[in-house]
N, C-alpha and C positions, 0 to 999 in steps of 0.2 A: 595236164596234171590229172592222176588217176583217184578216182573216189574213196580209193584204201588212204592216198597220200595224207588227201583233204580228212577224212574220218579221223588217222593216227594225228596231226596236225589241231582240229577242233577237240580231240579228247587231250591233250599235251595240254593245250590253253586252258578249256576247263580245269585240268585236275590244279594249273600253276593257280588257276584263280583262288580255286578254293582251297588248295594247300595238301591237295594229294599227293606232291610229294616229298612230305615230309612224315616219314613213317614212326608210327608209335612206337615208342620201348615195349618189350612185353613186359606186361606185370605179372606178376606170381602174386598168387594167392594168401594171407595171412593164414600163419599159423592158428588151427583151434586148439582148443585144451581137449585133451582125455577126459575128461572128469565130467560124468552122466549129469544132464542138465536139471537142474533144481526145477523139479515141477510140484506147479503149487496144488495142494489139498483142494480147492475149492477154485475152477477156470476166472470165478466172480470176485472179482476184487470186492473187498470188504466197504461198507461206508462207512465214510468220517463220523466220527462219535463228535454231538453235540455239547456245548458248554454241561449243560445238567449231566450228562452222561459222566462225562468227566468228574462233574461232580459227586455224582454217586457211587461212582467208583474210588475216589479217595476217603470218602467217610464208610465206606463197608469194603475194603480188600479181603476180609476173610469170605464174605460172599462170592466173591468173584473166585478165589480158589476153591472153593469146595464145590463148588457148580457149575462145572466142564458140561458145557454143550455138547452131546454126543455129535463125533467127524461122518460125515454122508461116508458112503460104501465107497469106495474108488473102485472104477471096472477093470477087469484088467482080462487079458487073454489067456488059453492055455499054457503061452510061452511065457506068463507073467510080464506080460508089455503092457502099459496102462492104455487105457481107451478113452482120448479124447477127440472132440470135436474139434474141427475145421479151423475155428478164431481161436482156442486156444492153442494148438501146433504152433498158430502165426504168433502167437505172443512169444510162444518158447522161444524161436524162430529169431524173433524179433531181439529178444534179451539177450540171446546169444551172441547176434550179431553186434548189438548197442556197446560191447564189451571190448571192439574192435579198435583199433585208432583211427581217428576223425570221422569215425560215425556220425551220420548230421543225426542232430538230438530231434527232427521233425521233418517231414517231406519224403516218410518211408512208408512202401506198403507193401503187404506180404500177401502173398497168395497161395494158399494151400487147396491142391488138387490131387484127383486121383482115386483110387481105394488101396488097392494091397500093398503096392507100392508106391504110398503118397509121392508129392514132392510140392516145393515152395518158387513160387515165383517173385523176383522183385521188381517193384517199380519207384523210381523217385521222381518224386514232381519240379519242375524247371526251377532252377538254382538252388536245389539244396543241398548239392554235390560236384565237384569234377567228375569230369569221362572219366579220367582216369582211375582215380576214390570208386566211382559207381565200377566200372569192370572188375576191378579187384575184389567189391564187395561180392559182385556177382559169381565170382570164379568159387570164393570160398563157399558160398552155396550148397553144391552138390556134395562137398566133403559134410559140411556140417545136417544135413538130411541123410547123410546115408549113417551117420554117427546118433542123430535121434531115430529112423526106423528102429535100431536095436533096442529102444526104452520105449516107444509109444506107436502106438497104432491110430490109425483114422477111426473114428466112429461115424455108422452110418446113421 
């Protein structure tokens, strides 16, 4: 018996063991929406207002409207693309994708690299998804990055 026979033979049994072959459906990609993603004023989410807070805000409401905190400057480019940093792309990122069906609600991380032409990497941590849920998330990816380059930039 020839060493190709033996080789094509041990790769046969392997793949039968492991299940190579049984080949995946391809999945396509979910559809994203048109509609420029809701980016927040401030990358910092606000904090929880305390009991008294609360309180002082129902016994003076005309205080509270008359006295607008002036909004921080938003950066933005020549092209009028806004300029954020890194974490908050990944939360846009993130929101966008959370929007999806069977998005796991936890065990997602987003990685945003690059400069001019950013992009987002993902990872999910062991059980918090199917192969097949994670591919598909991953596939929509590069649509949904190439659809925020045209609204937001990387900041360096």
């Amino acid at each position: 018996m020839s060493d190709e026979v033996k080789d094509a033979g041990l790769v046969a049994m392997i793949s039968s063991i492991l299940g190579g072959n049984k080949r995946a459906d391809p999945v396509a990609p979910p559809p994203l929406a048109e509609v420029p993603p809701i980016v927040p004023a401030d990358p910092v989410e606000p904090a929880a207002t305390s009991r008294s807070d609360a309180a002082e805000a129902e016994s003076a409401p005309d205080a509270a409207a008359t006295a607008p905190e002036p909004a921080e400057q938003i950066a933005t480019t020549r092209n009028g693309k806004r300029l954020l940093p890194a974490e908050a792309i990944a939360d846009l990122v993130l929101g966008e994708l959370r929007k999806l069906d069977n998005f796991p609600s936890s065990g997602v991380s987003v990685t945003v690299y690059g400069y001019r032409h950013w992009n987002a990497m993902l990872t999910f941590a062991p059980f918090s998804t199917s192969f097949q849920n994670a591919t598909r998330f991953r596939q929509a990816v590069p649509d949904l990055v190439f659809k925020l380059r045209r609204f937001v930039e990387l900041e360096i």
